[in-house]
C-alpha positions in Angstrom: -123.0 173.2 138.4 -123.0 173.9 134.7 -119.2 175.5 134.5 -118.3 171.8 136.6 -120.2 169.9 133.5 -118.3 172.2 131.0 -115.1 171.6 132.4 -115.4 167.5 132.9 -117.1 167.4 129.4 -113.7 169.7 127.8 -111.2 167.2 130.1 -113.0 164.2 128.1 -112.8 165.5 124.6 -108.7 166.3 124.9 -108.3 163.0 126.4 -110.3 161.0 123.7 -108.6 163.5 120.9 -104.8 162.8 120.9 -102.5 165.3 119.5 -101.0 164.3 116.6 -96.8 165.2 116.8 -95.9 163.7 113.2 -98.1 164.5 109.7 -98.3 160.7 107.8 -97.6 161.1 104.5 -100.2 160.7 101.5 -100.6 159.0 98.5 -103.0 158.7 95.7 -103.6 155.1 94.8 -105.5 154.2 91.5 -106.9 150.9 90.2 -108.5 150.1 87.1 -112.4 149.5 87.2 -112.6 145.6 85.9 -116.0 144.0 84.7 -116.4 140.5 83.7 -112.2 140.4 83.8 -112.2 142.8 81.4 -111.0 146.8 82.2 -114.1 149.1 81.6 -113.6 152.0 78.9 -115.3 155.3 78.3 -116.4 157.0 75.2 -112.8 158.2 74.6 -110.8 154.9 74.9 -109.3 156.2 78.2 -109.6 153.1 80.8 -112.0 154.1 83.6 -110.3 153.9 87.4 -111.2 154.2 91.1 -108.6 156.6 92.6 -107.9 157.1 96.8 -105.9 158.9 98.7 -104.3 156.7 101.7 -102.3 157.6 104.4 -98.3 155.6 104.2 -97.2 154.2 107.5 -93.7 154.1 108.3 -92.4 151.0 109.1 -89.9 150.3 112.1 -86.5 148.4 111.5 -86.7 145.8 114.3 -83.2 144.7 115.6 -81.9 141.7 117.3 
């Protein structure tokens, strides 16, 4: 009973979990920390900034 559990509970992980055949490219996208319109400094001068890393998404050429 157990093993039948195992197996139906493995079959259900692989199908929620697709396989990924292509890496996306990533990128690191930084924006300047504003307050009151202004851009926030630190102690050295250097303006402060909120840095991500996103994923870019190829775009399709669509065809008529």
């Amino acid at each position: 009973m157990n093993y039948i559990i195992s197996v139906f509970a493995l079959v259900a992980v692989i199908a929620t979990n697709p396989v990924r055949s292509e890496e996306h490219e990533t990128k690191k996208v930084c924006v300047d920390v504003m307050k009151d319109g202004k851009p926030v400094k630190d102690a050295k001068g250097v303006t402060k900034q909120n840095c991500k890393t996103v994923r870019e998404h190829k775009k399709l050429e669509v065809t008529k």
